[in-house]
C-alpha positions as CSV (number, residue, x, y, z in Angstrom):
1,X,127.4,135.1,107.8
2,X,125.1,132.9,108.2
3,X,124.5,129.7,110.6
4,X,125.5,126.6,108.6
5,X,122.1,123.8,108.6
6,X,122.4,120.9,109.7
7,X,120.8,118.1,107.5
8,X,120.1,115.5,110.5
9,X,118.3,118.6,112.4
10,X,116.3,119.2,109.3
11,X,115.2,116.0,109.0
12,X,114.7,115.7,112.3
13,X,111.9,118.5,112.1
14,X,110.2,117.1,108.6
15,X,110.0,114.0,110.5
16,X,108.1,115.8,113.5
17,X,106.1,118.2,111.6
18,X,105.1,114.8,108.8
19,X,104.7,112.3,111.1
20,X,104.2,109.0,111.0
21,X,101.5,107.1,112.4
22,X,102.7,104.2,114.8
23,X,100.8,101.2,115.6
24,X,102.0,98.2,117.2
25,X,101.8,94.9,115.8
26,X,99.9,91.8,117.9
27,X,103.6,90.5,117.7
28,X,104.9,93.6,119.8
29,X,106.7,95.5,116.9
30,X,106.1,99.6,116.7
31,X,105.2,99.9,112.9
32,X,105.5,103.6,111.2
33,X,103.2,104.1,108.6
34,X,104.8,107.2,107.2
35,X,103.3,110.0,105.9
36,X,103.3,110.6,102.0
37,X,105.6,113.2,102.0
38,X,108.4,111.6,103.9
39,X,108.4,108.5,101.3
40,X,110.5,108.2,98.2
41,X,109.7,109.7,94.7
42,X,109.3,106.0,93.9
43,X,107.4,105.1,97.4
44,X,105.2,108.5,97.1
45,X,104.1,107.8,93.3
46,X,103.0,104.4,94.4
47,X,101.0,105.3,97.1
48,X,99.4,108.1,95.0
49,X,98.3,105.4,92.3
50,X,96.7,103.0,95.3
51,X,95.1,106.3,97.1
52,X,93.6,107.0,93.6
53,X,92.4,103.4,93.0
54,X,90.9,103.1,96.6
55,X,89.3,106.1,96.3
56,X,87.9,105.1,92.6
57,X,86.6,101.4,93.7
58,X,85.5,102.6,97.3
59,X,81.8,100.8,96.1
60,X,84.1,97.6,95.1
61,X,84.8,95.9,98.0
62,X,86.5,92.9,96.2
63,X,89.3,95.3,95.1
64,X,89.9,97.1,98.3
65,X,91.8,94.9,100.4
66,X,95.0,94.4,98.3
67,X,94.5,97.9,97.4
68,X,94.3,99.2,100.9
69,X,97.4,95.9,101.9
70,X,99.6,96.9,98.9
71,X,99.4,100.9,100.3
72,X,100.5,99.7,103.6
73,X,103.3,97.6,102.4
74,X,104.6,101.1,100.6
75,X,104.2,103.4,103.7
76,X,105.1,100.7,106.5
77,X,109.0,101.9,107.5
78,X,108.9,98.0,108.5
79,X,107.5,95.8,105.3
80,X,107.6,92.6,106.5
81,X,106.1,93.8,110.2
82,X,103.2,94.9,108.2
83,X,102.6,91.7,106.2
84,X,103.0,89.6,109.0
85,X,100.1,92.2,110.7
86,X,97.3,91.7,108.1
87,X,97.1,88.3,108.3
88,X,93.9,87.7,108.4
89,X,93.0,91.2,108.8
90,X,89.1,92.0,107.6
91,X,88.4,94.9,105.7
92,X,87.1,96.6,108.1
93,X,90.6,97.1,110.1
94,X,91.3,97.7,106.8
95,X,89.7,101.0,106.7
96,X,89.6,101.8,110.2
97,X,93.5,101.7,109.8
98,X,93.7,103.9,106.3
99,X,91.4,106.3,108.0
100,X,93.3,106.6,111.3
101,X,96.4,106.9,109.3
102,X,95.1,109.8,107.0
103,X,94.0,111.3,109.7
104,X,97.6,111.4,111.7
105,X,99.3,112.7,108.8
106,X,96.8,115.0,107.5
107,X,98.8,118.4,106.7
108,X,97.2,121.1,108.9
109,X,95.0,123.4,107.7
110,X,95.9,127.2,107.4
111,X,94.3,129.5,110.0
112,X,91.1,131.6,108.5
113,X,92.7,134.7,108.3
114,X,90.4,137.7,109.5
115,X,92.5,140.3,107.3
């Protein structure tokens, strides 16, 4: 018979192996911004849409702040944390932040196999 799974130790492993990327706020809170595939159906179809639209008007630099905002208000674990962040933000933390955050929660590559 087999071991019964615990769901709390699962998620306890997804949330390791897709982690999040934590920054800290200028007012002293830890913000997550989670990877995609730890947000809701909901959360991750949103972020898809944004991802897509950033990507699409990268040359637009007009449209990419409340792009690149909105996407963080979807992955923040802490919403209002985040708003009360990018006050003021330019868009240059902006994309320093997406990148960083792509980055951190970048699925790992498969090993070349030599088979």
């Amino acid at each position: 018979m087999s071991a019964v799974l615990s769901c709390a130790d699962l998620m306890a492993e997804a949330q390791s192996e897709y982690a999040a990327l934590p920054i800290q706020t200028r007012a002293g809170n830890t913000v997550q911004l989670r990877n995609l595939l730890m947000l809701s159906r909901e959360g991750l179809k949103t972020a898809r849409v944004l991802l897509e639209a950033f990507e699409k008007n990268a040359n637009n630099l007009e449209e990419l702040e409340p792009q690149l905002r909105d996407l963080f208000l979807v992955i923040a674990d802490d919403p209002k944390a985040m708003a009360d962040e990018m006050k003021g933000w330019p868009l240059g933390m902006y994309v320093r932040v997406v990148n960083l955050w792509q980055e951190a929660t970048q699925a790992p590559e498969a090993p070349d196999s030599d088979s």
